[in-house]
C-alpha positions in Angstrom: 113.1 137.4 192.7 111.5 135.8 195.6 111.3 136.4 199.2 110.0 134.4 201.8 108.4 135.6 205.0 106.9 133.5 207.5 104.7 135.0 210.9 105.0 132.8 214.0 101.5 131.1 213.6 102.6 129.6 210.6 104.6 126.6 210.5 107.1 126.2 208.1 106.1 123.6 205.7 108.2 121.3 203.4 107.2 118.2 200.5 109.8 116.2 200.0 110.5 115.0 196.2 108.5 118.1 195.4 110.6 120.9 193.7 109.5 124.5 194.9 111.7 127.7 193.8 114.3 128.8 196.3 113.5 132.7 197.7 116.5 135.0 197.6 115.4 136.0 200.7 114.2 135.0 204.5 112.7 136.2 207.2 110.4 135.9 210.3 108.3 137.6 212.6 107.8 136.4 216.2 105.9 137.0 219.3 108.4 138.8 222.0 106.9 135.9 224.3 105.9 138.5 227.0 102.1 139.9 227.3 103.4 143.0 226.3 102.4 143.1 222.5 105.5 143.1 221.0 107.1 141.2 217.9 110.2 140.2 217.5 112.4 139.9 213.7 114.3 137.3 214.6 115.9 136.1 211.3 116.3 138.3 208.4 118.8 137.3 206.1 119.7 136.8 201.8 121.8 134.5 200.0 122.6 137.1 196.8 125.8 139.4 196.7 126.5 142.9 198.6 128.7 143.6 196.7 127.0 142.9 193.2 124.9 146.5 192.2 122.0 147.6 190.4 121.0 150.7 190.0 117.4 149.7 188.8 117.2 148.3 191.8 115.5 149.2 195.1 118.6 150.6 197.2 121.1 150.4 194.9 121.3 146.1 194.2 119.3 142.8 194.6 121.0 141.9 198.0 119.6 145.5 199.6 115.9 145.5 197.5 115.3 141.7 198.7 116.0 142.3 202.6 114.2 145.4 202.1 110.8 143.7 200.4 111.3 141.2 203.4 111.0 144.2 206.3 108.1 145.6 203.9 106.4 142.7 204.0 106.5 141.9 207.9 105.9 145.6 208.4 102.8 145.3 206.9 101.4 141.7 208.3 102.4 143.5 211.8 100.2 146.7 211.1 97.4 144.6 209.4 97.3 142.6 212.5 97.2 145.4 214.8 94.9 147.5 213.1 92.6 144.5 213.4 93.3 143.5 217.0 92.3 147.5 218.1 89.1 147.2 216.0 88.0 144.1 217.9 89.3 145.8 221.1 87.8 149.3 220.7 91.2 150.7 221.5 94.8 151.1 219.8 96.6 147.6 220.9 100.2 148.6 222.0 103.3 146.9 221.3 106.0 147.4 218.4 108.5 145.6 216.3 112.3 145.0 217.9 115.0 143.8 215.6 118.9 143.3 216.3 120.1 144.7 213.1 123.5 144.4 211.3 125.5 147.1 209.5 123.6 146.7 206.3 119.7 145.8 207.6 119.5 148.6 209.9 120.0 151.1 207.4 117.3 149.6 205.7 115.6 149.5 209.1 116.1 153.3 209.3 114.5 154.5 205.9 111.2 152.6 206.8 110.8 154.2 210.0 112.4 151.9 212.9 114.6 154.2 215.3 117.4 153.0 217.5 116.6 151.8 221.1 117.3 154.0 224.5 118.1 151.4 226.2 118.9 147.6 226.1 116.6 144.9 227.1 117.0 141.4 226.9 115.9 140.6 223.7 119.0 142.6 222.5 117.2 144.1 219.8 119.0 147.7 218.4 116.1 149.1 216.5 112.3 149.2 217.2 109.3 150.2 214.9 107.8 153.9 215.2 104.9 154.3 213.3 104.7 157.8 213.2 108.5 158.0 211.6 107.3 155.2 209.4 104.2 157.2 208.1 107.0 160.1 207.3 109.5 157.8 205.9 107.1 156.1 204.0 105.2 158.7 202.5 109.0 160.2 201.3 109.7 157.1 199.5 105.8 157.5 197.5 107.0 160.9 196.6 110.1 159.1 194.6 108.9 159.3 191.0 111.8 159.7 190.0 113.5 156.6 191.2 113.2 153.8 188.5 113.2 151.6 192.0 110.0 153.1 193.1 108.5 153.1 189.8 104.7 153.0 189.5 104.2 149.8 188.0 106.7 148.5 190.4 106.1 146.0 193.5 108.4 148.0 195.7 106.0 151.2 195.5 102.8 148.3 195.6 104.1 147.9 199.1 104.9 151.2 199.8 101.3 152.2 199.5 100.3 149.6 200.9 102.1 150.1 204.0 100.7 153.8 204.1 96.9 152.4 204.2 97.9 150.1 207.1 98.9 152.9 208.8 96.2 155.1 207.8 93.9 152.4 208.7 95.8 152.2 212.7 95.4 155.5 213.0 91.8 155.0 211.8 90.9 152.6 214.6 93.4 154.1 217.5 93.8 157.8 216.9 96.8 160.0 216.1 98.0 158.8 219.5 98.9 155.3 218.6 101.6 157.3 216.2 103.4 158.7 219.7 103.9 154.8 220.5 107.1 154.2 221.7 108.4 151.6 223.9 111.6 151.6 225.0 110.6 151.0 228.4 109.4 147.7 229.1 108.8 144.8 231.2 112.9 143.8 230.6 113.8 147.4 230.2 111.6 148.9 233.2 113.0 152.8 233.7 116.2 153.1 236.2 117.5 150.0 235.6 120.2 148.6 233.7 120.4 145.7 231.5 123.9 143.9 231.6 123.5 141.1 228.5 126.9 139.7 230.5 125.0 139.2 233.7 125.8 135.4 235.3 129.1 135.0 232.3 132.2 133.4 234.3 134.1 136.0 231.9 132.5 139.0 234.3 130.1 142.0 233.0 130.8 145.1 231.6 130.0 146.7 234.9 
């Protein structure tokens, strides 16, 4: 299985007349495009089956383990990244990971530590990243010996601990604080006001 993930700075490339294997499984990470240090998954999606199961696989089929390695794996360029950015600024660099999930991805969302918004800003996003319920969620999957899933010798558990040493390694560089991050309040979401996503629609708002 296969999954492609692509961060902003990297364009996606294509040969033509060259064969390359098709991933199972897209997604990409984004600046917010405001200052504010925020990323944005703004495409996150799989070609296989919901409704086909596995029970050797990670969340019960292919479809749920190959969204899931895609959030793993854009979970873990974001906290490289940041982890890096605070050691070059000699302080924790702020900012999260916003996602508008669907029925199915923000379950997945959920078990690696994203928490529903407070409030809605303009990117529409329904989840954001908390790294301190990550480090929690995180560490519960590692303790899942038993789950075939989660396996040792598995690439699901490789990423697992490997998420855990990014966020050892944030903490490292920006304190336990950086772990009370949250950031429902921000430059589209400033506290006391309202965001109406059907402001300027000739159908009316919600208001």
């Amino acid at each position: 299985m296969q999954i492609a993930t692509s961060p902003s700075s990297v364009d996606e490339l294509s040969t033509p007349g060259v064969a390359a294997p098709v991933p199972v499984a897209v997604a990409r990470l984004r600046p917010s495009g405001a200052d504010d240090g925020n990323y944005v998954i703004d495409s996150l999606r799989c070609k296989l089956k919901k409704e086909t199961t596995n029970a050797a696989c990670d969340g019960g089929s292919e479809h749920t383990e190959a969204l899931a390695a895609a959030i793993d794996e854009l979970l873990l360029r974001d906290l490289r990244r940041r982890a890096e950015n605070s050691e070059r600024r000699g302080s924790p660099y702020g900012g999260s990971v916003r996602v508008k999930a669907t029925l199915v991805s923000g379950v997945l969302l959920e078990a690696r530590g994203f928490r529903e918004v407070t409030a809605l800003a303009g990117d529409m996003a329904t989840h954001t990243s908390d790294y301190g319920m990550a480090l929690e969620r995180y560490a519960e999957r590692a303790a899942q010996f038993g789950n075939p899933a989660l396996g040792m010798k598995s690439l699901a558990r490789k990423r697992t601990m490997d998420i855990l040493a990014a966020l050892g390694q944030l903490v490292d560089v920006g304190g336990e604080g950086v772990m009370e991050h949250l950031d429902d309040v921000q430059a589209n979401d400033e506290e006391g006001v309202e965001y109406d996503p059907y402001a300027g629609n000739p159908f009316g708002s919600f208001r």
